[in-house]
N, C-alpha and C positions, 0 to 999 in steps of 0.2 A: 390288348389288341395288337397284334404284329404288324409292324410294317413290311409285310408282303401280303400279296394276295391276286387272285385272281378273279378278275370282272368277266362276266357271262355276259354280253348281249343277248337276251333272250326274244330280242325283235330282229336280229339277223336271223335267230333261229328258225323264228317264226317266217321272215324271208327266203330261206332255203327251203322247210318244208312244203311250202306254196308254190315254190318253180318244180321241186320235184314230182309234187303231186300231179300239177299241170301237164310234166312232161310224161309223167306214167299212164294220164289218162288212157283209155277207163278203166284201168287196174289201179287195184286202191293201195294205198301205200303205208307200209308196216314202215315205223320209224323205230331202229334199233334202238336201246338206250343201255345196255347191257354195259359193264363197267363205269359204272355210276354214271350214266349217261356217258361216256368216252372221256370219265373226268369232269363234264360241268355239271352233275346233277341231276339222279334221276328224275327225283320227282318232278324238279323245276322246266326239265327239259321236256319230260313229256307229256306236260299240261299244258305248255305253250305249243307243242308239236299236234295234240288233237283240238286245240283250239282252231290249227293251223291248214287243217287238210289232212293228219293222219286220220288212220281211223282203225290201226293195229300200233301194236308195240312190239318189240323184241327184246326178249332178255335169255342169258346166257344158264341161268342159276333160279334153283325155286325160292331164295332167298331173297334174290331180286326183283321175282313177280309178286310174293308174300309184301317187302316194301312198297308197291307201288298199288296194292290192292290195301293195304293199311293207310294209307293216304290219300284213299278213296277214288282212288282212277276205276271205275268199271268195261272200257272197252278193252276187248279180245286181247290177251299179251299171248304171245308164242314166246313156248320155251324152244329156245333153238338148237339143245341138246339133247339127249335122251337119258334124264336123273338114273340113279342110282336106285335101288328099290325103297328105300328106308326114307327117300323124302317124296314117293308118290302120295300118299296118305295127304300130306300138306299141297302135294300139287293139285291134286284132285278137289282139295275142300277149298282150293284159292280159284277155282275155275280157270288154271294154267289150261292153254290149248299146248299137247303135249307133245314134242316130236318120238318119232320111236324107228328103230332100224333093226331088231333083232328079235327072234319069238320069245324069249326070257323075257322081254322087254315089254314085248305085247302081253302076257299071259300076266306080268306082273300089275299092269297098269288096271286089266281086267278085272283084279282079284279086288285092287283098291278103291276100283268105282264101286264095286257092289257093297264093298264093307262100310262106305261112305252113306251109299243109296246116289246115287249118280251116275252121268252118262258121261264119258267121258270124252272129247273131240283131240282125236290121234291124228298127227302130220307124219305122213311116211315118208322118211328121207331116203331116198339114192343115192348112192356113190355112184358118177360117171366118169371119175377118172381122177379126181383129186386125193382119194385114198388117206382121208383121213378120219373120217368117221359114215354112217350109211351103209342100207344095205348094196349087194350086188343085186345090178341089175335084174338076173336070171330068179332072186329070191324076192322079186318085187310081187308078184301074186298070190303067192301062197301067205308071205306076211299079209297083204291086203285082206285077202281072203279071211286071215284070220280075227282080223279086226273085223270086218263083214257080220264072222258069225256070233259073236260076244254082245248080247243086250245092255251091256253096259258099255260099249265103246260103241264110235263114229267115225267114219273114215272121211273127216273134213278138208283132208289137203293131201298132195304126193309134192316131194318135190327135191331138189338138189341143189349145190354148191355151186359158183364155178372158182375155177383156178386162176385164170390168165385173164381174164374179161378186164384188168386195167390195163392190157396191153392189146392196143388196137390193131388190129391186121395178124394179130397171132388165132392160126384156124382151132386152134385146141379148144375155142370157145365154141364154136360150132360143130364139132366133134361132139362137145357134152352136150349141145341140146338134141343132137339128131339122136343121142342113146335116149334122152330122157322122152323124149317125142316116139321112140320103140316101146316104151315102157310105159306112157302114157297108152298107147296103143294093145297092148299086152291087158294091160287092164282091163281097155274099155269091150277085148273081145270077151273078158271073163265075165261082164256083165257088173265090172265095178269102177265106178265114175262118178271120184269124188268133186264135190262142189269146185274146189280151189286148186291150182297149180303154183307152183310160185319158181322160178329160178335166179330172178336180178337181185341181186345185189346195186350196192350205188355205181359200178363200173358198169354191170351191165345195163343196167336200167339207165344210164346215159349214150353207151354206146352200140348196143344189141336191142333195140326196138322188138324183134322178136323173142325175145326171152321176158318181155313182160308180162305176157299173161293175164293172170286175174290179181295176181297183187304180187308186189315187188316190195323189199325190205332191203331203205337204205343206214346205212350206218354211217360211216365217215361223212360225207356230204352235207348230212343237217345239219352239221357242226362248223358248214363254209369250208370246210378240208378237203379238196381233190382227190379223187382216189388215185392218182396217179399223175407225176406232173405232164404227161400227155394228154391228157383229159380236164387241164385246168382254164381252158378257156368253153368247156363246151356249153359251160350253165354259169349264170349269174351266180354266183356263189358268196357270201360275205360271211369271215372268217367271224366265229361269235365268240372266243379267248381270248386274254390279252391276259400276262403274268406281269405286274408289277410291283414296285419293292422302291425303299427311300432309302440317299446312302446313310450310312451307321456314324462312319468315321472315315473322316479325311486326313490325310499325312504328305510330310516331303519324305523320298527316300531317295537316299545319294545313289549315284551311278554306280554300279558294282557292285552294289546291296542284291539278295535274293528275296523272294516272298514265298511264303504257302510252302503248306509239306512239300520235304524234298530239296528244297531252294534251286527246283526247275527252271525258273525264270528270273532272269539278271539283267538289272537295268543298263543300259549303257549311256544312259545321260537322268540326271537329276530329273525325280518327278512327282508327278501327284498321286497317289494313290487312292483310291476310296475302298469303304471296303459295305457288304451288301450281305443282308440280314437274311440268307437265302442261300440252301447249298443243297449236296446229292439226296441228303433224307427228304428236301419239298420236290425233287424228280429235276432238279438241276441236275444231268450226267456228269462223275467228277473230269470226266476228258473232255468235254467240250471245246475248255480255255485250251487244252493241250492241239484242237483241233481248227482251232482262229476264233473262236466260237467271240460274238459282240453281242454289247446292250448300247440303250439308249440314254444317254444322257445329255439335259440340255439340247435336244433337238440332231447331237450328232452318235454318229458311231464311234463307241470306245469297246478297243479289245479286254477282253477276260486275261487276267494274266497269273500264273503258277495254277497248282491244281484246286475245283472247284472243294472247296471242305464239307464237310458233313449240314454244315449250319448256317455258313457264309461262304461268299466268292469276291475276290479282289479284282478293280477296274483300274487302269494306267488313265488319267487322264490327263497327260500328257503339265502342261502347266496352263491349264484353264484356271477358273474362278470357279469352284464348285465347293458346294457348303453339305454338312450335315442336313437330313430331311428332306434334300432334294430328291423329286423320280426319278427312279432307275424302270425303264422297259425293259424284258425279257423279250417276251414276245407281244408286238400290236404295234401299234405306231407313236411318232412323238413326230411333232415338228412335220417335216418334210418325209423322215425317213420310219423305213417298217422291217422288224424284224417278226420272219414266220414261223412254224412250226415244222414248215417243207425246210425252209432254212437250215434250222439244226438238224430235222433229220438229212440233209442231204452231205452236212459235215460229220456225221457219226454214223454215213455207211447205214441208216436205218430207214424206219416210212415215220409219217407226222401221228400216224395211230399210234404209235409208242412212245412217243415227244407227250403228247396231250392225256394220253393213261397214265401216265407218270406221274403227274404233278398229283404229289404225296395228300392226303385227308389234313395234314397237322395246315395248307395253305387254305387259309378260309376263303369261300365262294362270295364275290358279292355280284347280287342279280340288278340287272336294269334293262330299260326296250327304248 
């Protein structure tokens, strides 16, 4: 058993999912889980999240709705990209609801309902401006349309991205909903008006009340993660991660001594070192230490010092009392003090979605509420 690991409150999870739900009412709420739940586990995460008030899922991969329908989840998962042809066959026979943005895409999905004997329910994504995947707006009908006339598909949802929606006051959010509310429109004169629309994301579906529609799909958020630290007081939110780890080994090292590849960092007065069972292979970034990056020990903050290693990272503690076994916090709290996930990503220049997708498979999950 390692001494690392990370603890999942799966009762904050279940906390977030139930404010969000609330706030999205009456649009029902797709709880992403795509990257193994953002890092704390699919399965775990979203059997506590349809316990919770969801009553869709999200996933990124047919691989990912394939685990989550093998583990006996049976409500609606959206695939939230448009596969590949060669894994329709498994999307179709996992009753994946399928997104799709191009006629190759359409015509293929067609071929695999029928080969199956199944009806397949297609989400037709938009591109409104964030230009990364979706179709153009102006090819939003004639795909509909094409879906329309295929007995083996359903035209269950239309819907789009946004870009900027964790940035409040920026109009580019409402730029994309006035295209997709064109296209919503463009449809419903062809005579095609599918059940669901969807465009919130956790940004928007916190701060664009009109962009909820009929169902909103949050990600970061369930996890108590912000989608932005301007938006981090707008919803009770409680952070459900905490990474922790016990130190390995304790040392004096004279002043003028170096640590860690590199011999980066040089003491300049005698001190304690410990060193932590924990490095860039479990999604410790090796710059962190290089960037002020703290853990918790003992209830206080101690700096990370020379570069993070592959397997462990070094802490100065200054000349405290600290012993072999004791906790080390990465991210959660100890004592008084809390280190977050906004935290390191605000010192690596990055967002907390890539702090919390990171933390490597080899750190075991352990669950509690």
């Amino acid at each position: 058993m390692r001494a690392a690991r990370a603890e999942v409150d799966l009762g904050a999870v279940a906390h977030n999912v139930a404010a969000l739900a609330e706030l999205a009412q009456p649009a029902a709420l797709c709880a992403v889980v795509k990257a193994d739940g953002y890092g704390h586990g699919a399965i775990a995460v979203s059997e506590t999240a349809l316990d919770a008030g969801a009553t869709w899922l999200g996933v990124a991969l047919v691989e990912e709705g394939a685990v989550l329908r093998k583990a006996g989840i049976e409500a609606p998962i959206l695939l939230l990209s448009q596969p590949r042809e060669a894994d329709l066959l498994a999307a179709v026979r996992y009753d994946l609801r399928i997104s799709v943005y191009t006629m190759a895409g359409v015509d293929a999905v067609a071929a695999a309902a029928s080969k199956v004997g199944a009806v397949a329910n297609l989400h037709l994504k938009v591109d409104t401006g964030m230009n990364r995947v979706g179709a153009r707006p102006a090819d939003a009908v004639s795909l509909a349309a094409a879906i329309a006339a295929q007995p083996s598909l359903r035209l269950e949802a239309v819907w789009t991205h946004c870009a900027v929606a964790d940035e409040p006051g920026n109009p580019f959010t409402d730029l994309q909903l006035d295209r997709f509310d064109a296209v919503v429109a463009d449809l419903s004169a062809a005579g095609l008006r599918p059940p669901l629309r969807h465009v919130a994301n956790s940004a928007a579906a916190i701060d664009h009340p009109r962009a909820r529609l009929e169902l909103v799909r949050s990600g970061i958020a369930i996890y108590g993660i912000p989608p932005s630290p301007a938006l981090a007081d707008r919803v009770a939110l409680r952070p459900a991660l905490s990474l922790r780890a016990e130190l390995a080994m304790v040392k004096r090292v004279a002043a003028g001594e170096g640590v860690s590849y590199g011999l980066r960092h040089r003491f300049e007065r005698d001190t304690t070192v410990a060193t932590v069972p924990i490095g860039y292979a479990d999604g410790v970034p090796r710059r962190l230490s290089l960037m002020g990056g703290e853990v918790l020990v003992g209830g206080r903050r101690r700096p990370l010092v020379g570069v993070v290693t592959m397997d462990q990272l070094m802490v100065d503690c200054g000349d405290d009392d600290v012993d072999v076994g004791d906790e080390v916090v990465l991210i959660g709290e100890q004592g008084d003090e809390r280190v977050t996930a906004d935290e390191w990503a605000e010192r690596l220049d990055t967002i907390a979605y890539e702090i919390v997708c990171g933390i490597g498979p080899r750190v075991p999950r352990h669950y509690h509420r």
